[in-house]
C-alpha positions as CSV (number, residue, x, y, z in Angstrom):
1,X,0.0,0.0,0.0
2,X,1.2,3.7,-1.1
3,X,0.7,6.5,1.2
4,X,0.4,9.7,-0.4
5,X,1.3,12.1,2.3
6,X,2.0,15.5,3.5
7,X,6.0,16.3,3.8
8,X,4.9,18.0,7.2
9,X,4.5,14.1,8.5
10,X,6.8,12.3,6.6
11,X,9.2,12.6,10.4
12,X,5.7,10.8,12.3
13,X,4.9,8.5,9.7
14,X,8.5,6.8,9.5
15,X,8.5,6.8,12.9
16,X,5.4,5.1,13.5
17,X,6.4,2.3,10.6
18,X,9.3,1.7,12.0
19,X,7.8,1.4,15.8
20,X,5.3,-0.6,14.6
21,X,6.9,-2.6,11.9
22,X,4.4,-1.6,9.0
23,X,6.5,-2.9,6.6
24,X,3.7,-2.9,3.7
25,X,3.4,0.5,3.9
26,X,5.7,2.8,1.6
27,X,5.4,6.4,1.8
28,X,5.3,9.2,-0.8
29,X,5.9,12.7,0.4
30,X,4.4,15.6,-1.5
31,X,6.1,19.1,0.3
32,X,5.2,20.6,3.1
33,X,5.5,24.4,1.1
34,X,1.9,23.6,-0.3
35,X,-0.2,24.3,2.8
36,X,1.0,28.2,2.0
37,X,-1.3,28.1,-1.1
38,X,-3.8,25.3,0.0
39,X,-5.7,25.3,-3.6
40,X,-2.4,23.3,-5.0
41,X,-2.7,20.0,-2.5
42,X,-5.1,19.1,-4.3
43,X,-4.1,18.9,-8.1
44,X,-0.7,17.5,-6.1
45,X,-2.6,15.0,-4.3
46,X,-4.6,13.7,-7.9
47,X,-1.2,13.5,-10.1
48,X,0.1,11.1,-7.4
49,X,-2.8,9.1,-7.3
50,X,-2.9,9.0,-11.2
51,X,1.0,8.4,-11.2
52,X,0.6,5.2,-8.6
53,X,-2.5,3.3,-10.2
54,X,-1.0,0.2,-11.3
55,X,2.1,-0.1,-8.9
56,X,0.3,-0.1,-6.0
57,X,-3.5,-2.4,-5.3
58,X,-4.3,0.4,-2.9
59,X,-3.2,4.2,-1.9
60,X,-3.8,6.0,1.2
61,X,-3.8,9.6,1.7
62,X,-2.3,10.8,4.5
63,X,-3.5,14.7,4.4
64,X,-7.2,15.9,6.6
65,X,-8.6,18.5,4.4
66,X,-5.4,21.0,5.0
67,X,-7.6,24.4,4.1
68,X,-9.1,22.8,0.7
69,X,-12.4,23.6,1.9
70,X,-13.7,20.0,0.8
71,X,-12.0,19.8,-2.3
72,X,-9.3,17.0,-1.3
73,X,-12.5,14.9,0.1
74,X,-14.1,15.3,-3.2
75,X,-11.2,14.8,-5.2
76,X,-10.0,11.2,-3.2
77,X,-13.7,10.1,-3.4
78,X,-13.8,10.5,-6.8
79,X,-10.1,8.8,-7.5
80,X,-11.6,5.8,-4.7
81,X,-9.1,6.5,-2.5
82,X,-9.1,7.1,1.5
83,X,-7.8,9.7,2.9
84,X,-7.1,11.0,7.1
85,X,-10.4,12.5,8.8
86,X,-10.7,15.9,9.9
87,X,-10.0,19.7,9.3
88,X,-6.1,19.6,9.8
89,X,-3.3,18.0,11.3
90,X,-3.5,20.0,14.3
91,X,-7.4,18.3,15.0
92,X,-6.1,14.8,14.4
93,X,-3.0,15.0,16.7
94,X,-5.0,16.4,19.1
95,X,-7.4,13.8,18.2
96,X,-10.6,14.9,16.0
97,X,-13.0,14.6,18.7
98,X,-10.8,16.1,21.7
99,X,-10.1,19.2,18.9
100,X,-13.5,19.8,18.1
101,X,-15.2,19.8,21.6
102,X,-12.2,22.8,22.7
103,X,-13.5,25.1,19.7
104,X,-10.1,27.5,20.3
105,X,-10.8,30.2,17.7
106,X,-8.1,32.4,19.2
107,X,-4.8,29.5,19.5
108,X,-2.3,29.1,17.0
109,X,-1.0,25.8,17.0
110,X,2.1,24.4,16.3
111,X,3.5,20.8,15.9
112,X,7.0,19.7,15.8
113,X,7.1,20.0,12.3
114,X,6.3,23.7,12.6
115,X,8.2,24.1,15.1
116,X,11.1,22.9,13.6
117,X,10.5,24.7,10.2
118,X,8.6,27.7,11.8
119,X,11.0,30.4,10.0
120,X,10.4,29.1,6.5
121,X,6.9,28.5,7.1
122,X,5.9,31.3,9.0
123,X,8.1,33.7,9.6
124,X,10.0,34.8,6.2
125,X,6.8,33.8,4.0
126,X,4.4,36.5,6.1
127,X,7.6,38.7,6.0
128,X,7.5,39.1,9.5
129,X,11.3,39.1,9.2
130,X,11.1,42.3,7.1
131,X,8.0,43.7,8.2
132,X,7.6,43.2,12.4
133,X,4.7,45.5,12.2
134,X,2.5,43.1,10.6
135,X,2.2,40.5,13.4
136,X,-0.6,42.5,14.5
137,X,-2.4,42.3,11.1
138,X,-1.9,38.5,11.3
139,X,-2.1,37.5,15.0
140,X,-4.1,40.2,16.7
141,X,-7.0,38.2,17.3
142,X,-4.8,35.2,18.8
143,X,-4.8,34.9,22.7
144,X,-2.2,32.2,22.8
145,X,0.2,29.7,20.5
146,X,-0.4,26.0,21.3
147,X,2.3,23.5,21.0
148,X,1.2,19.8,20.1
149,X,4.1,17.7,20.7
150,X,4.3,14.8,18.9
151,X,8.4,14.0,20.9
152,X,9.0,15.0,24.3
153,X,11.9,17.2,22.9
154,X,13.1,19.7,25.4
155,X,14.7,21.4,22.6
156,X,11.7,21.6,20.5
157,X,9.6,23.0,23.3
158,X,12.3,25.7,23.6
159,X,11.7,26.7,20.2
160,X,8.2,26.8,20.8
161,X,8.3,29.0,23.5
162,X,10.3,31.5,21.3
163,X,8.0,31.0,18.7
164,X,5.4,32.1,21.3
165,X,7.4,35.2,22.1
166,X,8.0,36.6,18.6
167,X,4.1,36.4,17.8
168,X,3.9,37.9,21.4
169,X,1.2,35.1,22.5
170,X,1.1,33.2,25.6
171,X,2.3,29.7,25.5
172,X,0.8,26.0,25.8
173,X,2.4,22.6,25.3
174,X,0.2,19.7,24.8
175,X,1.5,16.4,24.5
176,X,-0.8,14.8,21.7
177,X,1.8,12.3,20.5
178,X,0.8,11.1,17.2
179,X,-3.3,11.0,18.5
180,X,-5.5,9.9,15.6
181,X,-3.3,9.3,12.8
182,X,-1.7,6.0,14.6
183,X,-5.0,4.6,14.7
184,X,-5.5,5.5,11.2
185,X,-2.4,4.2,10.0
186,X,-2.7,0.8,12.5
187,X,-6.0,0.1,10.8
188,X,-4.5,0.1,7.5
């Protein structure tokens, strides 16, 4: 079985194969860089599909709908394929249900891969680097940034913290581990 995933997990997903010894699984990373312009996953998303029928009896798409407003869902029901539940990453680490009953309109949230990559996917690209004055424009109406850690990385959560204190939002750690996607991933 192919999964077609999200770069942002390719880190969780390995490790979880390897944990787990999901040996029939093989993974296929599109990049992370396409949740900055949401409307490209899916055309991404359909070209793999397309490019694995044949090679593989079944493909799995590791993405929740990532901002597509639907489309993804529509586009992997009409290719037959499965894909992960929910609105985004941050919802199933957290785990759908758990996400959904908090309803935190005003929390950024952060995993490790954001964390990790929170300059090149947050910072330069809203040219906050340049432009400091905008974080108001973009995170005015936040109260507070909300790690989910996947790793109990001291390191990580140090970065987070920081990350925190350049947006100028209070701070929250949340250990989700990998929450809904193992059980995704151990059903297949």
């Amino acid at each position: 079985m192919l999964l077609i995933a999200c770069g942002a997990l390719a880190r969780e997903i390995l490790a979880l194969k390897a944990a787990n010894g999901w040996e029939h699984l093989d993974l296929q990373c599109l990049p992370a860089i396409l949740h900055n312009a949401p409307q490209r996953i899916v055309p991404a998303v359909e070209a793999a599909v397309e490019a694995a029928r044949g090679r593989y009896a079944r493909v799995f798409v590791v993405y929740a709908d990532c901002g597509t407003g639907g489309l993804l869902s529509a586009a992997c029901a009409r290719l037959g394929v499965d894909m992960v539940e929910g609105p985004h990453c941050y919802s199933f680490f957290e785990g759908n249900e758990v996400f959904a009953a908090k309803g935190e309109a005003t929390a950024f949230y952060l995993t490790d891969f954001l964390v990790r990559q929170f300059d090149a996917f947050v910072w330069r690209p809203l040219g906050l680097d340049r432009h400091p004055e905008l974080r108001d424009a973009y995170f005015g109406h936040y109260e507070k940034l909300v790690y989910q850690a996947q790793t109990d990385d001291p390191d990580l959560t140090g970065k987070a913290m920081d990350c925190a204190a350049r947006l100028g939002l209070a701070f929250e750690r949340r250990w989700t581990g990998y929450g809904d996607l193992f059980w995704v991933l151990d059903r297949l």
